[in-house]
Biotite code that builds the C-alpha atoms (Angstrom):
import biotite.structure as struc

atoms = struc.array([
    struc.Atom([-48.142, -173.343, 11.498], chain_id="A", res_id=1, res_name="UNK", atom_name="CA", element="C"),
    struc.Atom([-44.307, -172.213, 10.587], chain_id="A", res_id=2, res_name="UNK", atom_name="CA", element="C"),
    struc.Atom([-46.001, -168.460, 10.480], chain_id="A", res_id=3, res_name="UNK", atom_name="CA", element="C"),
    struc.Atom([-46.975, -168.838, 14.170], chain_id="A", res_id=4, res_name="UNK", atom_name="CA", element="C"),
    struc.Atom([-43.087, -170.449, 15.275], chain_id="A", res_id=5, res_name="UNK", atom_name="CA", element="C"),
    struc.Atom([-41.692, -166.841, 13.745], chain_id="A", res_id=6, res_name="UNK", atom_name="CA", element="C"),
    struc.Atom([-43.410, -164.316, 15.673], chain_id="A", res_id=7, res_name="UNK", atom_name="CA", element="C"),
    struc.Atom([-43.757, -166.099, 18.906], chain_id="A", res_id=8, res_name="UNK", atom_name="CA", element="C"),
    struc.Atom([-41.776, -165.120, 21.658], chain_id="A", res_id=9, res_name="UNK", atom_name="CA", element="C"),
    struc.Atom([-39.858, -167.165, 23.658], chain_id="A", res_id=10, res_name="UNK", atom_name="CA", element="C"),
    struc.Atom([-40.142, -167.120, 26.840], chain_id="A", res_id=11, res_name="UNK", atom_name="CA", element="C"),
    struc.Atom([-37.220, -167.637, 29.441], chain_id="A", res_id=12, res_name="UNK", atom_name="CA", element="C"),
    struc.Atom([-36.986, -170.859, 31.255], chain_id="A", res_id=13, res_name="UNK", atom_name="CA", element="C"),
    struc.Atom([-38.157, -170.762, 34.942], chain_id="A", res_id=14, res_name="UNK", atom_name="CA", element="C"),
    struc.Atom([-35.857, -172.537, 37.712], chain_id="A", res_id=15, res_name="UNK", atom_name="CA", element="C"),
    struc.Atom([-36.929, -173.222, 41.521], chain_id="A", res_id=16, res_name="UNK", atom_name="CA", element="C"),
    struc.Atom([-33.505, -173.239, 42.159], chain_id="A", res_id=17, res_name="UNK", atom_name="CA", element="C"),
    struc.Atom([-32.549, -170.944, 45.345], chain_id="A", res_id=18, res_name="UNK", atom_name="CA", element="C"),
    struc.Atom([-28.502, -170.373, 45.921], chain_id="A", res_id=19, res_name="UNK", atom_name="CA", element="C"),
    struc.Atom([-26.904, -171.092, 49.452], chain_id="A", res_id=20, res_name="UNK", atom_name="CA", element="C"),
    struc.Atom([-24.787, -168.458, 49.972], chain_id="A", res_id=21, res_name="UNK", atom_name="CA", element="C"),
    struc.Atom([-22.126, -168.385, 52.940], chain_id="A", res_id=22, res_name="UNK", atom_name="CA", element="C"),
    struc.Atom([-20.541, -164.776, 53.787], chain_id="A", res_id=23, res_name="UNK", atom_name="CA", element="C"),
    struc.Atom([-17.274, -166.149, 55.472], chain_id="A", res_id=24, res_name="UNK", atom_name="CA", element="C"),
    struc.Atom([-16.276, -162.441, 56.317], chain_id="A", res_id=25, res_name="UNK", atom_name="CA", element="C"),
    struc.Atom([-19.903, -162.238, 58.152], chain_id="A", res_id=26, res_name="UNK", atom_name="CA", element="C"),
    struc.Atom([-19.625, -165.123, 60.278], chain_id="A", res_id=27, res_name="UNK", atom_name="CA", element="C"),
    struc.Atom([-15.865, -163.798, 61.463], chain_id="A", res_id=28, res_name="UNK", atom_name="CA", element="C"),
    struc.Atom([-17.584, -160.274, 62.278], chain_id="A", res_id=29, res_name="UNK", atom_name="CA", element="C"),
    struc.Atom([-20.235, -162.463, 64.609], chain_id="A", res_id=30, res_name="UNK", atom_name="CA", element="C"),
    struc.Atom([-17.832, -164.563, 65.967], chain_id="A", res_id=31, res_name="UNK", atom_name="CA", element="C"),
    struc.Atom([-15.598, -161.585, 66.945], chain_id="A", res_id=32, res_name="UNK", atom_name="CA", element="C"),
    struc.Atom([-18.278, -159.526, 68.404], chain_id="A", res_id=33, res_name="UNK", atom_name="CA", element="C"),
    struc.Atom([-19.937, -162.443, 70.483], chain_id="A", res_id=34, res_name="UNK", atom_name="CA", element="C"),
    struc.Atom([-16.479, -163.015, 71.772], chain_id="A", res_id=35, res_name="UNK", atom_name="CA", element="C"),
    struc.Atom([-16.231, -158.989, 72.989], chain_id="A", res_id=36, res_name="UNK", atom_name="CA", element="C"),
    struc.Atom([-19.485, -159.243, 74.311], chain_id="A", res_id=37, res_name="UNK", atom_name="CA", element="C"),
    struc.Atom([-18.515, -162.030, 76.598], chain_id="A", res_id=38, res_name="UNK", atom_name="CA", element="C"),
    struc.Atom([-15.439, -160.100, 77.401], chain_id="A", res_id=39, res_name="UNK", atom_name="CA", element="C"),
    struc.Atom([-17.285, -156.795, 78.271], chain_id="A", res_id=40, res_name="UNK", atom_name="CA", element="C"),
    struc.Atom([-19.723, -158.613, 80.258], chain_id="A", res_id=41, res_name="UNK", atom_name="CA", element="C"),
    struc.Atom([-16.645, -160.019, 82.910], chain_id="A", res_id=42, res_name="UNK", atom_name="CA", element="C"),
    struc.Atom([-15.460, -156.475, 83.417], chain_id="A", res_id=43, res_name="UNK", atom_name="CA", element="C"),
    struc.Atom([-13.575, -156.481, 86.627], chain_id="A", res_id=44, res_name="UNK", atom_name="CA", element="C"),
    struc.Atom([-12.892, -153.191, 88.539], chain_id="A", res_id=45, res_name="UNK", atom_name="CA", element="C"),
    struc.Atom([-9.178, -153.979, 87.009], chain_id="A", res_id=46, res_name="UNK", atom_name="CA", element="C"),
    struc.Atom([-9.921, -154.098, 83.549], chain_id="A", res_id=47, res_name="UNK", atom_name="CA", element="C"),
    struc.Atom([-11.729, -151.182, 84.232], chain_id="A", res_id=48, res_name="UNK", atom_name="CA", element="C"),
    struc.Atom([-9.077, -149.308, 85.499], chain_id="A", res_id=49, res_name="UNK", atom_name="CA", element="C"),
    struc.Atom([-6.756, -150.639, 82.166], chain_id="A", res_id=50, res_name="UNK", atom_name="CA", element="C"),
    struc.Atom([-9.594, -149.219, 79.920], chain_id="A", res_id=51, res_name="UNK", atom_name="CA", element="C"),
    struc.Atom([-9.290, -145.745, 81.682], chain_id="A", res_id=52, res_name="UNK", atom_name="CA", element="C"),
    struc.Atom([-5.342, -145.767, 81.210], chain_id="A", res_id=53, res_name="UNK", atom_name="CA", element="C"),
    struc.Atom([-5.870, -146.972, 77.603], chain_id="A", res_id=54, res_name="UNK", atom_name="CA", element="C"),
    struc.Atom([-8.840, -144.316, 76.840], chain_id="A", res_id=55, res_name="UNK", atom_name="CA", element="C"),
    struc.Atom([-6.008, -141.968, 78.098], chain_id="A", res_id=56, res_name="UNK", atom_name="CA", element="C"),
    struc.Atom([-3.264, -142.951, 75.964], chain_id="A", res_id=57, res_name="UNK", atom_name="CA", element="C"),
    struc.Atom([-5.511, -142.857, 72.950], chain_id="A", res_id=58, res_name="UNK", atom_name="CA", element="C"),
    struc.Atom([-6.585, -139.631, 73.708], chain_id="A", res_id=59, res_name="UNK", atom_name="CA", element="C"),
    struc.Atom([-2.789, -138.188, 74.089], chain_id="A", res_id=60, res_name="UNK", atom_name="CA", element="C"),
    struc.Atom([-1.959, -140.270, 70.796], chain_id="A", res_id=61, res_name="UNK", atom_name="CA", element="C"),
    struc.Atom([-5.135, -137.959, 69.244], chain_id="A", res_id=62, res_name="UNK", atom_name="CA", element="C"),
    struc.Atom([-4.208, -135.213, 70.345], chain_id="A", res_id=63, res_name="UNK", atom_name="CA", element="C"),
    struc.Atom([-0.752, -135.659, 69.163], chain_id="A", res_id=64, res_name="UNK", atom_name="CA", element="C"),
    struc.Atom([-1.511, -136.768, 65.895], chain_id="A", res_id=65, res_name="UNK", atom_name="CA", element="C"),
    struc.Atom([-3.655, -133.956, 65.496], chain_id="A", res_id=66, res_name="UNK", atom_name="CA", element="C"),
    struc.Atom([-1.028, -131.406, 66.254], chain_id="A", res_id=67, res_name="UNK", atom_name="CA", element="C"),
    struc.Atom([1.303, -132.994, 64.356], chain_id="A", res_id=68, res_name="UNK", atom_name="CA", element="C"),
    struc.Atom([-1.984, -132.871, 60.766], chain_id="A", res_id=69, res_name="UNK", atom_name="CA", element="C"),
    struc.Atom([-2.389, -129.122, 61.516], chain_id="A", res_id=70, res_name="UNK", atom_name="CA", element="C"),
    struc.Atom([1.724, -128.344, 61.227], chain_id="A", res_id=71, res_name="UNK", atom_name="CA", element="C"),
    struc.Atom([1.355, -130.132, 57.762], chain_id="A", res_id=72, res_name="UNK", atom_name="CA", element="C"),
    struc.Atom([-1.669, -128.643, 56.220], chain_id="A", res_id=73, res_name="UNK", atom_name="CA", element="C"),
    struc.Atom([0.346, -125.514, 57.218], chain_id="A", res_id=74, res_name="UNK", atom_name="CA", element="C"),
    struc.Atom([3.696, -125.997, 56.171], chain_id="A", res_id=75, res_name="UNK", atom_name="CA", element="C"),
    struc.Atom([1.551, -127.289, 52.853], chain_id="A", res_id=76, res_name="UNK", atom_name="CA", element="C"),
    struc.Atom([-0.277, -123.978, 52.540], chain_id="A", res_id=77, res_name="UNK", atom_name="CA", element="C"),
    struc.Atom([3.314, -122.059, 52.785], chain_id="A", res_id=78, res_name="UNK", atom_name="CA", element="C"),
    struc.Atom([4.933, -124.303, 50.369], chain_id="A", res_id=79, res_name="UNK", atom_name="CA", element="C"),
    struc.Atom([2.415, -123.840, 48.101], chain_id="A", res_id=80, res_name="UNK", atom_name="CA", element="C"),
    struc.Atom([1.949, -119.566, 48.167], chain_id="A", res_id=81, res_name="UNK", atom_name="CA", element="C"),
    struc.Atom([5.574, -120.284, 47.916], chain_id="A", res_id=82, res_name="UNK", atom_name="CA", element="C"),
    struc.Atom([5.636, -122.049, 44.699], chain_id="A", res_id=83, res_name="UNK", atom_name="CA", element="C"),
    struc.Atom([2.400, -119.548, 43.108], chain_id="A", res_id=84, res_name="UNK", atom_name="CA", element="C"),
    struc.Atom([5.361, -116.672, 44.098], chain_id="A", res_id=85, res_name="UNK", atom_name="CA", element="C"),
    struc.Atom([7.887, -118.237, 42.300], chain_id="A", res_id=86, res_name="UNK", atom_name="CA", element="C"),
    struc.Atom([5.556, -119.450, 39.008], chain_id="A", res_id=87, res_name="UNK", atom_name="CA", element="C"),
    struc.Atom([4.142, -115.622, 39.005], chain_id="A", res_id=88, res_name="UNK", atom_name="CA", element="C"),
    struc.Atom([7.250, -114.133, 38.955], chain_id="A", res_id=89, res_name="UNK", atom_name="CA", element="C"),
    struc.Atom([8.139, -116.594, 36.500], chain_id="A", res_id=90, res_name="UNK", atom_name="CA", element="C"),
    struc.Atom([5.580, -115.469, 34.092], chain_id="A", res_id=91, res_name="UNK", atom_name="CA", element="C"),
    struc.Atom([6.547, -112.320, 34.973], chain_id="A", res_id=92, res_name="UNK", atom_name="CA", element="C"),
    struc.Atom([10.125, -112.520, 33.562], chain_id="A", res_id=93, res_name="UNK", atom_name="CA", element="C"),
    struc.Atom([8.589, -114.246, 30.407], chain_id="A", res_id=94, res_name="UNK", atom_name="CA", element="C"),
    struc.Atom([6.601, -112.010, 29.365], chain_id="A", res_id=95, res_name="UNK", atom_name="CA", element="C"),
    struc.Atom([8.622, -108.863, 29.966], chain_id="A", res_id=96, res_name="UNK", atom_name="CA", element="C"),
    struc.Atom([11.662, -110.555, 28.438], chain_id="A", res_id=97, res_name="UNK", atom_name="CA", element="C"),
    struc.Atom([10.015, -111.475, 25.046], chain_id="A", res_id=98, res_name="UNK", atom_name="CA", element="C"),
])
């Protein structure tokens, strides 16, 4: 009898129990786009005309914006041929020196 308690295996307890889970950030996401879809639904030939002037200014913003990225990556790429000139040179001197 003791022989048959040693080499049994347990095995693990079995619960019914089923968590309630509530996804607060879920329920916001819902709420906010039932409330646009309302919104979008009483478009008036004004708010249309608002969305056209925004869509506008967000496209000038864009564009902007991506002017202003493509100046950066290139004033990055010069800095950094820049610096590789300077380090090369540096090695350069080194090695000649010593």
């Amino acid at each position: 009898m003791v022989l048959s308690r040693i080499f049994r295996q347990v095995n693990p307890r079995k619960f019914d129990y089923q968590p309630r889970y509530f996804d607060k950030e879920k329920a916001e996401i819902e709420e906010r786009f039932k409330m646009v879809h309302t919104r979008s639904q009483d478009t008036t030939p004004m708010t249309k005309e608002r969305l056209a002037k925004l869509s506008k200014e967000f496209e000038a913003i864009r564009q902007e914006s991506y002017i202003y990225r493509r100046k950066q990556a290139s004033q990055s790429r010069f800095r950094f041929v820049i610096i590789l000139f300077l380090l090369a040179y540096l090695c350069y001197w080194i090695l000649t020196r010593f």
